[in-house]
Every structure is written in C-alpha cells, then in structure tokens.
N, C-alpha and C positions, 0 to 999 in steps of 0.2 A: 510826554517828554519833559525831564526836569529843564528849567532855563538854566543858562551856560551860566559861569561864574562871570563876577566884572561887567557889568556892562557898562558903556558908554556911550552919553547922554547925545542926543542931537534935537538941536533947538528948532522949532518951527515957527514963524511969525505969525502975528495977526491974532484971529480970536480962538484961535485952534488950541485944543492940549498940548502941551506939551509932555512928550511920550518919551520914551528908554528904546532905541532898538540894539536890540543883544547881538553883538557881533558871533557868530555861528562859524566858531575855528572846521574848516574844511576836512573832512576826513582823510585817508588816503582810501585807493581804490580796492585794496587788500579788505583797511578795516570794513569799508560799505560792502563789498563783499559775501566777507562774513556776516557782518550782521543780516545782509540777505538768507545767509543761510540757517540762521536759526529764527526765520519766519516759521510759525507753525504754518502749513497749508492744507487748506479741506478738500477734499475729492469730491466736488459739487457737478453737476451733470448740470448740462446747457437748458436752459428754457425754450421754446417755440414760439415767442409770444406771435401774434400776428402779426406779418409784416404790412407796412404800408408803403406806399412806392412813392418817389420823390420823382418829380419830375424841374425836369431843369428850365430856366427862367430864358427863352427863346427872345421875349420882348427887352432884355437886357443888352443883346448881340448890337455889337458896332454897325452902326449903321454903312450900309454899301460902298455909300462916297467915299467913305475914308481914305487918306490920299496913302498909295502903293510906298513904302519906304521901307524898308530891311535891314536895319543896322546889327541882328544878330552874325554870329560866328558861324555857327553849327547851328543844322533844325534836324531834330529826329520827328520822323514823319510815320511811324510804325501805328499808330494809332487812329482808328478810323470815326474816333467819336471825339466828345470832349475829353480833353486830359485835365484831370481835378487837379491831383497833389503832385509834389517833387520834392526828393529829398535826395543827399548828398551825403556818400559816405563820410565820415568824420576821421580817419585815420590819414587818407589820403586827397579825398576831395577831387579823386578819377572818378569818382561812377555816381552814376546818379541813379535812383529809381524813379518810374512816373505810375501813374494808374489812371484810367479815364472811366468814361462809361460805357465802353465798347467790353464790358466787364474782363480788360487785361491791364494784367502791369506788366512794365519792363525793366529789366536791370541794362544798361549801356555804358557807354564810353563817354566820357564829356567832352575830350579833345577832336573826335572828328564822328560822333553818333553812333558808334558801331555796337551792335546788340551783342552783348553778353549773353543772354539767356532770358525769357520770358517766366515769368510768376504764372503757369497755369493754374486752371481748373478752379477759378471762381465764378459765379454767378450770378453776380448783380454786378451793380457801378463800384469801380473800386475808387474807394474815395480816401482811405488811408496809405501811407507806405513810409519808411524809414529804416536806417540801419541805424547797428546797435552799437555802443558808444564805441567798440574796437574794428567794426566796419564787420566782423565777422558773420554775425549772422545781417538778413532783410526781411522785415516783415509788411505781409501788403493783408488790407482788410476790406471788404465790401460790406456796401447798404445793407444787407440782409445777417449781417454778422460773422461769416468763416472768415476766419481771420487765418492765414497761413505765414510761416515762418521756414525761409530758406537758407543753405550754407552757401555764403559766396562764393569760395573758392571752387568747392565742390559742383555748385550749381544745381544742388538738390532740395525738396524738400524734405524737413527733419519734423515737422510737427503743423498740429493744422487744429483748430476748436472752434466750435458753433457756439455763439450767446445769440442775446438779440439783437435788435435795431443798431446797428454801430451809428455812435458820435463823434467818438474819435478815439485817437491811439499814440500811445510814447511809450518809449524805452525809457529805463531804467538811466541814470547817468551814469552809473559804474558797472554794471554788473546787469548780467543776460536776465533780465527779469522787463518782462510787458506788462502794460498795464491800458485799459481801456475802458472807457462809457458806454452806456448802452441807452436805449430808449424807454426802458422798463425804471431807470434812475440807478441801477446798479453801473458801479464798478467792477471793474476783474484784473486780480493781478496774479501772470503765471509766472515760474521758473521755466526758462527756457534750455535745453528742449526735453528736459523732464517732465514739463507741464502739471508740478504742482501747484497748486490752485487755490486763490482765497478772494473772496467777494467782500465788498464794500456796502452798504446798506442804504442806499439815499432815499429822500421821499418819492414818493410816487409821481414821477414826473420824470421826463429826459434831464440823463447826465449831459448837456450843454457842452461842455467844452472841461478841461481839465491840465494842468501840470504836476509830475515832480516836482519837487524843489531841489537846491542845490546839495542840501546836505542828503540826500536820498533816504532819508529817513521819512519826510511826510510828504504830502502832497495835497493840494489845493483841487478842489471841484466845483465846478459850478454849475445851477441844475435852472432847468425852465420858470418854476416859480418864485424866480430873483435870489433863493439862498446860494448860498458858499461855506462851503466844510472844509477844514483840514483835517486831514486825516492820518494819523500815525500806521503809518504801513506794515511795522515789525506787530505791534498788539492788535491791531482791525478798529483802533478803537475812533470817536470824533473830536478831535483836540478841542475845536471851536466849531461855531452854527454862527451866524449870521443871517440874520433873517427879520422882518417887517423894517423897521426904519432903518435896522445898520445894513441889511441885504440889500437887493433891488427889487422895483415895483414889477421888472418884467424880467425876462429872459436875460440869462448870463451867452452874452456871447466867445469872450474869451478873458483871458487869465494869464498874466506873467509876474516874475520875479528876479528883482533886481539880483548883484552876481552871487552874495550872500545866502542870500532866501531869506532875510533878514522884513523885507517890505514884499508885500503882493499888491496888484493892482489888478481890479476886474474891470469890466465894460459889460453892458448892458444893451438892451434894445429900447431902453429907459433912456438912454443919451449919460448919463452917468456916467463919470468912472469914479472909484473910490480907492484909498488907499492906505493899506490894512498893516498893521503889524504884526508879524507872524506868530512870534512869541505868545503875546497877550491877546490876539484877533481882536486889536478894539481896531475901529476906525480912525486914523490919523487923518485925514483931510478928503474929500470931495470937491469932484473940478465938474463942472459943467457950465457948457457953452451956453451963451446968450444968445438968443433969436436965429437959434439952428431952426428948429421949426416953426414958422408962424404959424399962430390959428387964424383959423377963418374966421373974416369979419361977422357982428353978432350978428345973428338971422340966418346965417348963411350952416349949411351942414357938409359942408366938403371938408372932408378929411385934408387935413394938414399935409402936407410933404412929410413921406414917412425920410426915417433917420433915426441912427441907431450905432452904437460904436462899434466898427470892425475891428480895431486889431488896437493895438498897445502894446509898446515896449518901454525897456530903463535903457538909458545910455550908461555906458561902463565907464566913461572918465570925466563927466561931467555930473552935477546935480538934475539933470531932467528928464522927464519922459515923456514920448511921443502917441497920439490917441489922432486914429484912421476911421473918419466918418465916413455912413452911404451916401453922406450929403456931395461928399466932395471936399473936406475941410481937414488939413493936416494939422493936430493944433502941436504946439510945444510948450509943456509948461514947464516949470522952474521950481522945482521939489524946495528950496531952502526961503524960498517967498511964498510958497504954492499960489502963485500966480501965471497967467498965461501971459508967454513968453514972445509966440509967433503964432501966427495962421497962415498955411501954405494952402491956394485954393487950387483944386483939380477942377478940370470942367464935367468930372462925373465920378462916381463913388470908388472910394480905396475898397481895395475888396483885402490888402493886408501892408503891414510894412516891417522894416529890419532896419537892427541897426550894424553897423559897422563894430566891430568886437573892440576898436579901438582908436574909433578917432567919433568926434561926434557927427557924422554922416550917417541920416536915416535916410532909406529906399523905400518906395512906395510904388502899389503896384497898381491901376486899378483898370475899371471897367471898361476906360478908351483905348487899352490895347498897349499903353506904353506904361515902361520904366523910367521912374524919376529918383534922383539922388538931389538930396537937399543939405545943406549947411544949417543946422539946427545953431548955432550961435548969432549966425544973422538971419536965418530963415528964406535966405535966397537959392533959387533951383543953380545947382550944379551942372546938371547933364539931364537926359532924357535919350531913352531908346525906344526905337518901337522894330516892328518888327510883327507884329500879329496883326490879320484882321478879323478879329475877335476880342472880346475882353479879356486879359489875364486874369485867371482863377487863382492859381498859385506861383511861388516863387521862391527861390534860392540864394546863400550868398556865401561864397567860396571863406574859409577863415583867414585869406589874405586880401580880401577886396578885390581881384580881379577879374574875378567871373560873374554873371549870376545867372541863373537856370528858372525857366519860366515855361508854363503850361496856358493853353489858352481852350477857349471855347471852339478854337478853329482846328480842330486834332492834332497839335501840333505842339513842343515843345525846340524851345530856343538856348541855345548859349550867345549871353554876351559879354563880350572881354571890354571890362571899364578899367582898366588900370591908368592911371595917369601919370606922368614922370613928377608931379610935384606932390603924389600921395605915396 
C-alpha cells in the first residue's frame, strides 16, 4: 500500500528516532466494502494437521477461601465447563455470545440471561466467538479448528470450515469477511457466507495472536517465534517482517492498534512490548519493566518467576497505553515521553484489559476472580467487582461504560452494571 499523502510529524523524546506517523483518512464502510470485494480468493481446502489438546491450567483456580461476594447483575449459568471467550454484539450491545470447554457456545440476552439460541455441533473447547461489525452474523470457533458462522436473527447456521489448530479469530471491521490463525502459522481470510477463501503464509510456527487494523485494508500477526507481519489483505502480500532484534526473542502474545492503525504495539512472553509504525514497520520505542522477573541468585538454578505481557491497549483520548502482566503489574506508559507513567499491582496475573472508548479508564480482569477499573491519569483503582469463584478468563465492555460481561473458570458468565452518575 502506497503511504497516504501529507503526513504529519509527531515528536518523541529522548534517545528514540524520531518518526513520521501517517495519519490513515478512514474509509467509509461502502468504500471497505468494496474493496473486500475485489479480493481475489482461492478455493483452498482445509489441512488436518494433528491436533494436540490443550488442557487447562486447574493450579491457576482461586483458591477455596475466597471470601463469597457477588456484586454482578445477571449470571448465565448454561455452561457446565470453563467459559473462555465473550463478546458483545456491536450494533446493539443486547446479546452477547460466550463459548467454554463444555465444547458449546451460546448466543443470550445481557439484560436478564435469557438464551437466544445455542451455536451447535462443535467438538472441541470453543475458545473463539464474536459478532460481525453489524451484529448480523456470530461466529464461534473451537481448539480443533471448525470454525462456524451463524444468522442472528434467523438463529441459523449459514456456513461452517475446518483449518487447523485455532489461535484465534476476528471479524472484518466493515464488512462480513473472517479472518483467523492457525497453529500450522497460516492465516485464513473468508467472505462470509460465501466462503471465498484466501490464506496468509507465515513461518512454520503458531499464528499467536493477530488484529485488523482500522483502515481494514491490512492487518498485523503475530507468530510463536517472536516475528510480526503486516499483511496487505486485498494483494496476500507481507508489507513488513519484523524479526531478530526488531521482533521478539519469544512468543507474540498479543497485538493492538491505536484508533487510526497509524501505531501497533505487540507483547510478548519476552516481557517486551514494542511500538511499531505501521506505515514504515520500523520500531518507534520499546517499554520494558524493570525487575519484573528476578533471577535467581548465582549458584542457584530455579527458574525465575515466569512473566509475560498479557494484554495491551491505546487509550483514545489521551497519549498512553496500558500493558497487563502474568506478574500482576498494570503498567501505564506515556507515548509523548515514552516513559512509565503508573504501576497498578494486582495480587495475581491480568489475564486481559480494556479501555473505556472514551474517557481514560482501563478495566482489568484477572486471575482472582475480580474486575478492577483504574484512573490511568492518576493510576488509582476506581472500583472493583467480583462476583466469580474462579479466575476470569475473558471479558466485555459495553460502548457506553455501563456494563461489562465476564467469563470465568467457574462455568459461569456475569453482567455487571458500573455506571456511575459522575461518568
């Protein structure tokens, strides 16, 4: 993709380059569209690779004691395993979908839990699920790779495809097109519910984690052996590679993009995060923590306290971005110093966080079972929900702030209403 015309300059302190990021005028959702539509797509048939089975982390579960407290709204209780994922349609912000490892998802009501209709006829842990940016379709994916794709209204399914290993999975932001990782390193991106068909190419290792970007033209991947590609979606082709010093030394664990898609930021199981220009893919600045992990005194061969970045976001109306340790460590850095800003400690690991679409409040979910909303300008906790007794896997957050939707290890998903009369 050619760079946009004009760009304008933004200055970074310190010993860092100073870098150009191209403002990326916003399509409409007509033009993205079409240009979905004159993707060539190849008629590629699903691999088998061997599957290997995931088994879930039992020694992570909240410990017994944990004191009985309930502060959600609604609990939908339909799930007799772990519930992994939860997502929220986007139109309306009524229904959510979950998927657990009882190998079911469900479509429900967020106002009072009431089941819509059940995503059958998957066979492994469904660990993916989402709807598509007009709520119309929902698409849910399991371990083993069938990924299925249903009409909401309808309550049918419309389309259904086997790859392999699933990593993970996104919609499209404008337009019925999926796109997904595998564990073979390939991506797959279908027309929905046509199901024309076009694969990505990564190295031989798991696609890790992966986003769109805003202009829905490319999209960012991140693969087990530390690299990171952009990839032009309309040609199949690799914009950028990132890899030995400018990649990470281990596993990409996730990937976002501020509102433009102008800046990327990965996270790693390296403790890393880095922060990338989309345009140019050079590296603009790297933030890592100081004595997240100690080593072991010398002589000694015990493995350091593992840690690892979970989750990273941008804030929309401030300069900063938020990075979710296994440590337990919420940091907040300061994009125009790229300096750390705040540390918000958990007493046990973020397993993800969100921010607020428009005020600088990041939510943080993690392993003790509660929801925590923090003030990134002062770094002081706001609020705190709990409600599980289990750790929360995933979680939700309404486009007005007042709800947010949570999955746990205890088969259970929650609604709670945080609205407050001075936000």
């Amino acid at each position: 993709m050619e760079p946009a015309e004009g760009p304008e300059a933004v200055s970074f302190h310190g010993d860092e380059e100073i870098i150009e990021v191209v403002e990326l005028g916003p399509p409409g959702p007509d033009d993205l569209a079409d240009e979905m539509e004159d993707v060539d797509f190849d008629d590629e048939g699903a691999e088998e690779p061997d599957a290997e089975g995931w088994e879930t982390e039992e020694d992570e579960r909240v410990e017994d004691g944990m004191e009985v407290q309930d502060d959600s709204d609604v609990t939908f209780s339909l799930h007799s395993a772990s519930v992994f994922c939860v997502s929220l349609d986007p139109k309306t912000n009524t229904l959510a979908v979950t998927g657990g490892e009882d190998d079911k998802a469900f479509v429900w009501r967020v106002s009072d839990g009431e089941l819509l209709f059940e995503c059958s006829g998957h066979k492994d842990s469904v660990t993916c699920a989402g709807f598509s940016h007009d709520s119309v379709f929902v698409a849910t994916g399991d371990m083993s790779g069938l990924i299925k794709v249903w009409r909401v209204d309808a309550k049918e399914e419309v389309w259904s495809f086997e790859v392999g290993d699933l990593e993970w999975m996104e919609w499209h932001p404008q337009a019925h097109v999926l796109l997904a990782g595998t564990a073979d390193g390939n991506s797959w991106m279908w027309k929905i519910p046509s199901g024309d068909c076009k694969t990505f190419q990564g190295p031989a290792c798991p696609a890790t984690c992966g986003k769109i970007l805003p202009d829905g033209k490319r999209a960012v991947v991140g693969y087990e052996d530390g690299t990171m590609r952009i990839w032009d979606l309309k040609q199949g082709t690799s914009l950028h590679v990132l890899k030995g010093q400018d990649g990470h030394q281990d596993p990409l664990t996730c990937v976002a993009s501020n509102q433009d898609g102008s800046l990327i930021m990965t996270g790693s199981v390296d403790c890393y995060t880095k922060l990338v220009n989309s345009t140019t893919g050079k590296v603009v600045c790297v933030f890592k923590m100081e004595n997240m992990a100690p080593k072991a005194p010398a002589g000694q061969s015990e493995e350091a306290e593992s840690n690892s970045v979970e989750s990273l976001g941008f804030c929309n109306v401030m300069p900063l971005v938020a990075v979710g340790y296994l440590n337990g460590t919420l940091a907040i850095y300061d994009l125009s110093t790229q300096s750390l800003r705040h540390t918000c400690q958990h007493k046990s690991g973020i397993v993800q966080l969100l921010w607020e679409e428009n005020s600088a409040v990041v939510y943080t979910c993690s392993l003790d079972g509660a929801v925590r909303l923090w003030d990134a300008r002062s770094g002081k906790m706001i609020s705190e929900y709990r409600g599980h007794s289990a750790e929360i896997l995933d979680f939700a957050v309404n486009k007005d702030a007042s709800i947010v939707v949570t999955t746990s290890g205890d088969h259970q998903a929650k609604v709670f209403c945080v609205q407050r009369p001075d936000r």
